[in-house]
C-alpha positions as CSV (number, residue, x, y, z in Angstrom):
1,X,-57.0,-33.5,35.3
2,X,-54.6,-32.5,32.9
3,X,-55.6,-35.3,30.9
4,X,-59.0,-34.8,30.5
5,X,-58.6,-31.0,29.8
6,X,-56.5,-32.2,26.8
7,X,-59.6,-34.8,25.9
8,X,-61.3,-31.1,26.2
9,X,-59.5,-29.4,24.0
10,X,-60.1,-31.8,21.3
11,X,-64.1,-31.3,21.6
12,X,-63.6,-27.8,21.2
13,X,-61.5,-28.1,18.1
14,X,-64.1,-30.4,17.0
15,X,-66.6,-27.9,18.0
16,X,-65.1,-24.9,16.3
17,X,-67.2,-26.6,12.9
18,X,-70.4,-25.4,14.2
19,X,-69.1,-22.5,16.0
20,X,-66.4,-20.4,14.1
21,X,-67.0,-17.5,15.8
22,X,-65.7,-19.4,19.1
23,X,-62.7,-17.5,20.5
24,X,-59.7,-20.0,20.1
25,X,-58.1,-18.0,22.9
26,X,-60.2,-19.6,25.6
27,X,-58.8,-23.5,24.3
28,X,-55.5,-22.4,24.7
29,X,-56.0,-21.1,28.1
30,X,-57.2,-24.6,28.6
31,X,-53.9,-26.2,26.6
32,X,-51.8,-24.2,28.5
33,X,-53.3,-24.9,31.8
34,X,-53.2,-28.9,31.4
35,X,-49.2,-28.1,29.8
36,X,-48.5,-26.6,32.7
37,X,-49.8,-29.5,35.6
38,X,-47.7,-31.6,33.9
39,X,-44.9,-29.3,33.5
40,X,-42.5,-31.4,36.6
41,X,-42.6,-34.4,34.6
42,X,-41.1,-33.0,31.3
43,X,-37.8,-34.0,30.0
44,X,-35.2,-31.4,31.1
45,X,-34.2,-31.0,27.3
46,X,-37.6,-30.5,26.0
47,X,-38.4,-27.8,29.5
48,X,-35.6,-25.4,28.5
49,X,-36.5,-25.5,25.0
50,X,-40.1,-24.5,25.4
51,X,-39.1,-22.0,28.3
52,X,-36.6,-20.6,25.3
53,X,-39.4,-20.0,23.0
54,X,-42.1,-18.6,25.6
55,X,-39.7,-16.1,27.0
56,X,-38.4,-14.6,23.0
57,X,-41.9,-15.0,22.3
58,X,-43.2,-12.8,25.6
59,X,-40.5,-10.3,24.7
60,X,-41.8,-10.1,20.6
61,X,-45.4,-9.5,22.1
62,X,-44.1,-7.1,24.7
63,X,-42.3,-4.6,22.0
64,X,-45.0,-5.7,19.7
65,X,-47.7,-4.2,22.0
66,X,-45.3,-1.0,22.7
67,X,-45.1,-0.7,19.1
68,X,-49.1,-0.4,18.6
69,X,-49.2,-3.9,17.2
70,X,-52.6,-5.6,18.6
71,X,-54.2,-9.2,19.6
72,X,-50.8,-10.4,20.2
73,X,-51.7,-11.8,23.3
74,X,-55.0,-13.7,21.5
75,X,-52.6,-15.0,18.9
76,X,-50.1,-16.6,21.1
77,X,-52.6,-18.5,22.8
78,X,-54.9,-19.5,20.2
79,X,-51.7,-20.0,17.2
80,X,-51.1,-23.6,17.7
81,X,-54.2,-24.8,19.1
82,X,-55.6,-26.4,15.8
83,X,-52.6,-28.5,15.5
84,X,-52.9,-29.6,19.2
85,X,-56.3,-30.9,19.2
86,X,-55.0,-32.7,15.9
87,X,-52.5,-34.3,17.5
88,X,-54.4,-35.2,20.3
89,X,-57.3,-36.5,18.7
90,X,-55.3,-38.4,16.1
91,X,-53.3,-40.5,19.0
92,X,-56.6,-41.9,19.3
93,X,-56.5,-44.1,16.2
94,X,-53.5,-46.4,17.7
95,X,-56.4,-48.5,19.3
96,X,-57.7,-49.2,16.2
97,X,-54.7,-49.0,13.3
98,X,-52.9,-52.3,13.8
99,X,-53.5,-55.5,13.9
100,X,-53.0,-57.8,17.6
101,X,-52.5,-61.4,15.7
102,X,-49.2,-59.9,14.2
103,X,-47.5,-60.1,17.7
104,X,-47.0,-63.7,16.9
105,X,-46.5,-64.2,13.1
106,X,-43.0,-65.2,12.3
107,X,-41.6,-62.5,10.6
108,X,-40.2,-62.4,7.1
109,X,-36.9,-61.9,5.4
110,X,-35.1,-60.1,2.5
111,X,-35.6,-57.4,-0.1
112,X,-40.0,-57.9,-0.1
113,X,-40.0,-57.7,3.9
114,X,-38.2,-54.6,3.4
115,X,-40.5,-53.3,1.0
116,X,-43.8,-54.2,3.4
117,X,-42.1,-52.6,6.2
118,X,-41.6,-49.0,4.3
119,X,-44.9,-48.9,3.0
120,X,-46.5,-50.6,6.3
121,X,-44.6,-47.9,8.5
122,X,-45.2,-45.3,5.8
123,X,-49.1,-45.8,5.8
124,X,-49.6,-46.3,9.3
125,X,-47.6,-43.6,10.3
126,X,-49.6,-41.2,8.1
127,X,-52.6,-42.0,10.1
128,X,-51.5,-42.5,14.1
129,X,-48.1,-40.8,13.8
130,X,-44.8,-42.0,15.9
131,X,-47.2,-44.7,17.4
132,X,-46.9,-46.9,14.1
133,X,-42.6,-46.4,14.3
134,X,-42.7,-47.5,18.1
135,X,-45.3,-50.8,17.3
136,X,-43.1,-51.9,14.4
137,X,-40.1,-51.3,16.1
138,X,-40.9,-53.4,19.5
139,X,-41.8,-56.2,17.0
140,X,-38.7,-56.2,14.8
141,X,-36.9,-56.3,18.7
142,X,-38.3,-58.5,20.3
143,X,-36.2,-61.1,19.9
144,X,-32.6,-59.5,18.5
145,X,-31.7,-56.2,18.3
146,X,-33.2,-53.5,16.0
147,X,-30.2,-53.1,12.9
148,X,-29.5,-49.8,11.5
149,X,-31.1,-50.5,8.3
150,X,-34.1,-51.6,10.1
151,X,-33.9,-48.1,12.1
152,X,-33.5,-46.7,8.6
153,X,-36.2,-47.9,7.0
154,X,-38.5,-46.7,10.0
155,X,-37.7,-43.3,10.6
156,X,-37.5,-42.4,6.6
157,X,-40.5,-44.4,5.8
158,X,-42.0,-42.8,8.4
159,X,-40.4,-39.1,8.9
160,X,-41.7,-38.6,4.9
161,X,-45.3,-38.9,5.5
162,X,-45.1,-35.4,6.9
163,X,-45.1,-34.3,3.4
164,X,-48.6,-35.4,2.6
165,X,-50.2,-36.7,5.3
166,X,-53.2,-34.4,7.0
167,X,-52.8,-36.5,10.4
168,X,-49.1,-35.5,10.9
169,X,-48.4,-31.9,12.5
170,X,-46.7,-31.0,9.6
171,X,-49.8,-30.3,7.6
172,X,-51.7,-28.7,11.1
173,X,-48.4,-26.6,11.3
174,X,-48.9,-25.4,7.6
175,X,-52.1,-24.8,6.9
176,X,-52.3,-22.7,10.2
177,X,-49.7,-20.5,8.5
178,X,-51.1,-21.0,4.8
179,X,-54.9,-21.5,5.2
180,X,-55.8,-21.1,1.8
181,X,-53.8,-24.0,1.0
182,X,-55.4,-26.5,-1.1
183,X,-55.5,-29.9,0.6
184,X,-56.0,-32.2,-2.4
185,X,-53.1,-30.3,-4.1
186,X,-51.4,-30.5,-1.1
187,X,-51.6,-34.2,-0.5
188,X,-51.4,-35.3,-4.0
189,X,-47.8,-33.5,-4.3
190,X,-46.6,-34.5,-1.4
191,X,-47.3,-38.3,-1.6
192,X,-45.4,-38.3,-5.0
193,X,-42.5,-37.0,-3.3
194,X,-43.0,-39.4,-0.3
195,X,-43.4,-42.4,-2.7
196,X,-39.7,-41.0,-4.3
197,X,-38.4,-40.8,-1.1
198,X,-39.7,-44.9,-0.2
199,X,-37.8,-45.6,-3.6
200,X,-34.9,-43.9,-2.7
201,X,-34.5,-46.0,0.2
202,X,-35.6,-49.1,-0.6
203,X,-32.6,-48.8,-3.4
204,X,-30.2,-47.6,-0.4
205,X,-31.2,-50.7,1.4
206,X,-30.9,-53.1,-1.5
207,X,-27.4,-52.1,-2.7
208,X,-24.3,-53.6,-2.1
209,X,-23.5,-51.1,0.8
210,X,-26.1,-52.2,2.7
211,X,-25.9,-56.0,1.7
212,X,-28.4,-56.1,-0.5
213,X,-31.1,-56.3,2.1
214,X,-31.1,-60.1,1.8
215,X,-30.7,-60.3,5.9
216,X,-33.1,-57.6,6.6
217,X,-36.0,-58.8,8.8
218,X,-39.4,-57.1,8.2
219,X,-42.8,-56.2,9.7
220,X,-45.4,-59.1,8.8
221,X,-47.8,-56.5,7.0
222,X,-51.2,-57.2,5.6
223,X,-52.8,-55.0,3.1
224,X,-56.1,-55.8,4.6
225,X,-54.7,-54.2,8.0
226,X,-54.9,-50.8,5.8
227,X,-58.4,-50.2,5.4
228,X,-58.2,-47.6,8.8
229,X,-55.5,-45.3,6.8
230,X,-57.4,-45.6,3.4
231,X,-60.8,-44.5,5.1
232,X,-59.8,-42.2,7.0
233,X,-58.0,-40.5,4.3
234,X,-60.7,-40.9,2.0
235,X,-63.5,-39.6,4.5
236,X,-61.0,-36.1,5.2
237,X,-61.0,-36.0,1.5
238,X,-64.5,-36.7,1.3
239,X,-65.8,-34.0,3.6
240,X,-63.1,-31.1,2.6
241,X,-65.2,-31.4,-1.0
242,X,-68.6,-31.7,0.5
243,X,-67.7,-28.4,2.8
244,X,-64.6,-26.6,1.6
245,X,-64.9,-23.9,4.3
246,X,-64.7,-26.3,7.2
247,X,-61.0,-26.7,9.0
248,X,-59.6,-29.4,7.8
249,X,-57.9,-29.2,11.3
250,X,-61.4,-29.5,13.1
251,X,-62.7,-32.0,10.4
252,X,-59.7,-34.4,11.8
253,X,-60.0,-33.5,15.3
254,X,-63.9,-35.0,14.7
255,X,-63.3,-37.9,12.7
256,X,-60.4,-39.5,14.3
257,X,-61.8,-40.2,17.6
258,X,-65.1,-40.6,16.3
259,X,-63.9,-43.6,14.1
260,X,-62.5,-45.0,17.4
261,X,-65.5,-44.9,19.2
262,X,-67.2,-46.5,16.6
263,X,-64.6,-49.2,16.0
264,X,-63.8,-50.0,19.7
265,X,-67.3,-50.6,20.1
266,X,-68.6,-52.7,16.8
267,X,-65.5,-54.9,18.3
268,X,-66.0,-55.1,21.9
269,X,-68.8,-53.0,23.7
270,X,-68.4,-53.6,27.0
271,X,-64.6,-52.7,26.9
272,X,-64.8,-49.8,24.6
273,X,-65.3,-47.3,27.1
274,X,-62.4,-48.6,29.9
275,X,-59.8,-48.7,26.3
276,X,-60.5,-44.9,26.2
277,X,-60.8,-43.8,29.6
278,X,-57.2,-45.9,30.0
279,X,-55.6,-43.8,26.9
280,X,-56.9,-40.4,28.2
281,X,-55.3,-41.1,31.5
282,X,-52.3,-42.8,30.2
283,X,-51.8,-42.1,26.9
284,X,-52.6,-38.4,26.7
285,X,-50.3,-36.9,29.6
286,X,-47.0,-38.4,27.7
287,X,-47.5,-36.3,24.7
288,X,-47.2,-33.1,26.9
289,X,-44.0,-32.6,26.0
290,X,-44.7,-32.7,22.3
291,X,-47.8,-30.6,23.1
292,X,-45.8,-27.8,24.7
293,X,-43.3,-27.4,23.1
294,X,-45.8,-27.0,19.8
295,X,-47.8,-24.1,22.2
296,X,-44.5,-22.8,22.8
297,X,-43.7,-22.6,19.4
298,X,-47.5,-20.3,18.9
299,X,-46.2,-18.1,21.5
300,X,-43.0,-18.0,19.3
301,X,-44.8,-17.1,16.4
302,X,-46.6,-14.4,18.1
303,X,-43.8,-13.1,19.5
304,X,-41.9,-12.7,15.8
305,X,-45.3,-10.7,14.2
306,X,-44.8,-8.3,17.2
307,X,-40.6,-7.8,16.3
308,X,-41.4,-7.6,12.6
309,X,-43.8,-5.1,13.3
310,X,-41.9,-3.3,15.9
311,X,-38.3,-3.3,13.6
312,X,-40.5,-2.3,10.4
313,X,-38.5,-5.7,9.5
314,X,-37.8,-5.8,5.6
315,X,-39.0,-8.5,3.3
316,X,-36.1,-11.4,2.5
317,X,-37.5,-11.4,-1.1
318,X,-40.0,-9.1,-3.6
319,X,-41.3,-12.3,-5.0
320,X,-41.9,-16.2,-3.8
321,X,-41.3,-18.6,-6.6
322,X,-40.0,-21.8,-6.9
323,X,-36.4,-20.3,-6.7
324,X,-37.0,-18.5,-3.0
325,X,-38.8,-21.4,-2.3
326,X,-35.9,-23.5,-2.5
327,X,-33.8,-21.0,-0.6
328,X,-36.2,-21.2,2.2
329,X,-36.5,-25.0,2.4
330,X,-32.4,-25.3,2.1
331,X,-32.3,-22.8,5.5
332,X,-35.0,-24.8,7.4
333,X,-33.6,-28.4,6.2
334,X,-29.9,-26.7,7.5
335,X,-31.4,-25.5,10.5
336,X,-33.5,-28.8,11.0
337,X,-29.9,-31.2,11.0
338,X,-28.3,-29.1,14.0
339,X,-31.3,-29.1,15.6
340,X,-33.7,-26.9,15.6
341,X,-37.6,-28.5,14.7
342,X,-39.1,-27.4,11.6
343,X,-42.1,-26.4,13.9
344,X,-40.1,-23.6,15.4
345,X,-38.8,-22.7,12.1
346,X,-42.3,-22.3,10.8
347,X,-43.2,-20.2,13.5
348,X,-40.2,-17.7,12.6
349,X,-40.4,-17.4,8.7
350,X,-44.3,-17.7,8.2
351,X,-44.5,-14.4,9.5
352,X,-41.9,-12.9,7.8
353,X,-43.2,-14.4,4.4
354,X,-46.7,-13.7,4.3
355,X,-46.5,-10.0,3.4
356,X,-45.3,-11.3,0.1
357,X,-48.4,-12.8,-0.3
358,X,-47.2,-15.6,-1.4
359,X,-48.7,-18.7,-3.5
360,X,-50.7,-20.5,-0.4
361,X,-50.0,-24.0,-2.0
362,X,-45.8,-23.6,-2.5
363,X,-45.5,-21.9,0.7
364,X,-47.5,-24.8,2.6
365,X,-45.5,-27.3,0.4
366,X,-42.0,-25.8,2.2
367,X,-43.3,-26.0,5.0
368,X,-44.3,-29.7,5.3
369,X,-40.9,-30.9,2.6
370,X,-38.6,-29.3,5.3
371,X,-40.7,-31.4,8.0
372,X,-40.4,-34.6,6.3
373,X,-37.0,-34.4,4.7
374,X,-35.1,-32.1,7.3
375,X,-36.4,-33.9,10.2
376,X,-34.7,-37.4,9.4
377,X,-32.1,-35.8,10.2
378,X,-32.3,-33.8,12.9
379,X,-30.6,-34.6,16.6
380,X,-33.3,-33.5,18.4
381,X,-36.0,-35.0,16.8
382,X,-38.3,-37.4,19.3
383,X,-38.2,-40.0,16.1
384,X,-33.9,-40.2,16.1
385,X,-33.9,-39.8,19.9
386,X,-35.8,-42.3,21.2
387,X,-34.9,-45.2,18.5
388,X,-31.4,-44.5,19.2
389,X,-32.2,-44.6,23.0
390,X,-35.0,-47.0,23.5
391,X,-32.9,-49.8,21.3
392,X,-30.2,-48.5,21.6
393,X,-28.6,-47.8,18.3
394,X,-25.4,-45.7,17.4
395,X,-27.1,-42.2,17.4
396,X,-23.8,-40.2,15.5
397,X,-24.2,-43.7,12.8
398,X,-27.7,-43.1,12.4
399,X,-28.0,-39.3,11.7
400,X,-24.8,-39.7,9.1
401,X,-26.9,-42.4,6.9
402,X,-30.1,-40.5,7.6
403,X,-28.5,-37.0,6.5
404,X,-27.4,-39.2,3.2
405,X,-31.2,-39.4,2.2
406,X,-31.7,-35.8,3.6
407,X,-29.8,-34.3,0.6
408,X,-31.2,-36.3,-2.0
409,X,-34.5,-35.2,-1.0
410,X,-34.0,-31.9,-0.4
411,X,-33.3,-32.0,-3.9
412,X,-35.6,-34.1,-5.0
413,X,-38.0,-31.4,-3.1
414,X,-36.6,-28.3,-5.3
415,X,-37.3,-30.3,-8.2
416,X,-40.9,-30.8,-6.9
417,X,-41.5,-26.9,-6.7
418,X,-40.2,-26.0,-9.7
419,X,-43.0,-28.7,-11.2
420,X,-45.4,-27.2,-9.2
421,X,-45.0,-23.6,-10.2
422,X,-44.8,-24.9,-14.1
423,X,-48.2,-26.6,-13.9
424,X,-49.8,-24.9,-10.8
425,X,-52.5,-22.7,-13.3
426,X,-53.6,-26.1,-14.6
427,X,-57.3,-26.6,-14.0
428,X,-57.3,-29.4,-10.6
């Protein structure tokens, strides 16, 4: 049941297109309820953090609401809910982004495998998420032991998408903040930085330090594998110009499963329907801790526009420029590396920041460089936990080569602002 009422939520994202005057409210009732069957079966680490959030957030709407604040209670439940039904929806394309015949191709070796594998894991990620780390990883395994460098080259050329991609939750998280947010300046932005960051590693790999990379053993990639990420990212494109008003949220939540659909049965009609009932039933209910802790983190939110409110809470700054901006993206990359998600961090200093009516596009931009730098590096990110506890790699090793990269992109990232706010009036 809980299942299907996640499948649910993902229509009604969809739907929201045609209906914008739907009341999110009643999909989050919906979210919640499907968190909540599954709630015995979720990871004791991920259950008190979500229970942390709901309970500050309950007491922010409760002194919010004593305060003459309103709609808290509509705002907690409906906060997150675009980026749920993203990340529902876009677990979807897994069935169709990678290739089956690659299961047996031998794999390849040295400097070029590790350049196929970064932008393999890079693209592929951008479009169906951890999904792309996990099949890349269970190949480069199967038959010795994932290295660190191969776990390095996964979870940066991965972890760095968030900065561009629309399909990660990094975007859902900051446009749901930032709405006016432009999404080609957006993505255009943040895949330069990404393709710095894939440089930046692949040099890291290739020195000395690292060997060279002449042992490193790679994911058999074929560019002709990549037509699901380049459509997909062309048709989001594509219909954002043809109808600017439409969620870019609900314009994914359509398109990715309707792709699938499409795909699954072009290939194989007669088993397209049994490959998505089994993903619904099987598929869907693992993400609920992801899922829940991301509704947490709405409550969360909702919770800190009640305090602000109820404190008269003063601005941190009179202005937003690039300079704040950087500021703000140190304290959440910080924050991120002893552990707290850049998702919770979102839902605390959005509120604060939007009084300053900030520029939509640089405050969106923080937002998704803290999730794609900090994150590398961040112990309790699901990326870093479950390579370093599904193939068992030294998880103290890993963060201290990952936080390496972190640095240098978090300063590569302040550099990016301070471009952005020097050509931002240019005509796009």
């Amino acid at each position: 049941m809980a299942a299907w009422l996640f499948a649910v939520v993902v229509l009604l994202v969809a739907l929201s297109i045609a209906f914008p005057a739907y009341p999110q409210w009643i999909t989050g009732v919906i979210a919640w309820g499907a968190c909540l069957l599954l709630l015995p079966g979720l990871p004791r680490r991920q259950l008190i953090m979500s229970l942390v959030l709901v309970v500050l957030g309950v007491a922010g709407i409760v002194w919010g609401m004593a305060s003459g604040k309103q709609g808290l209670v509509s705002i907690a439940l409906a906060q997150n809910i675009p980026l749920t039904g993203l990340l529902i929806a876009v677990s979807f394309l897994q069935l169709i982004a990678v290739r089956a015949d690659t299961a047996t191709e031998p794999l390849r070796v040295g400097p070029n495998a590790l350049g196929k594998t970064l932008l393999g894991v890079h693209l592929f990620g951008a479009v169906i998420n951890f999904s792309a780390v996990a099949i890349f990883a269970d190949r480069l395994s199967a038959y010795r032991k994932l290295t660190l460098q191969q776990a390095m080259a996964l979870s940066q050329g991965f972890i760095i998408g968030a900065t561009w991609s629309p399909f990660y939750g990094a975007m859902a998280a900051a446009l749901t903040v930032s709405p006016s947010a432009s999404l080609v300046q957006l993505m255009a932005w943040g895949f330069l930085l990404a393709m710095v960051g894939l440089t930046i590693t692949w040099f890291t790999l290739t020195s000395k330090r690292h060997g060279e990379a002449k042992d490193f053993i790679g994911y058999p990639l074929h560019f002709e594998s990549l037509w699901v990420p380049a459509v997909l990212a062309a048709s989001v494109l594509a219909v954002h110009e043809w109808q600017p008003r439409w969620s870019v949220l609900a314009v994914i939540a359509t398109l990715a499963p309707l792709v699938t659909i499409v795909t699954l049965f072009a290939r194989d009609p007669l088993a397209a329907i049994p490959t998505l009932r089994q993903h619904v039933n099987r598929r869907l209910p693992l993400m609920n801790g992801e899922l829940t802790l991301f509704m947490s983190a709405g409550v969360l939110s909702a919770g800190m526009s009640g305090a602000i409110h109820a404190l008269g809470l003063g601005l941190p700054f009179t202005r937003f420029g690039p300079f704040e901006a950087g500021i703000v993206l140190v304290i959440m990359n910080v924050c991120a590396w002893i552990g707290l998600h850049p998702v919770i961090l979102v839902s605390v200093i959005g509120p604060w920041l939007l009084p300053l009516d900030p520029d939509p596009n640089m405050l969106a931009m923080v937002f998704m460089m803290s999730w794609g730098v900090g994150l590398t590096a961040c112990p309790t990110s699901n990326t870093m936990l479950v390579m370093a506890g599904r193939y068992g790699l030294p998880f103290g090793r890993m963060l201290n080569e990952n936080r390496r990269y972190s640095l240098m992109m978090t300063a590569v990232c302040i550099a990016g602002l301070y471009a952005y706010a020097a050509v931002k009036d240019i005509a796009w």
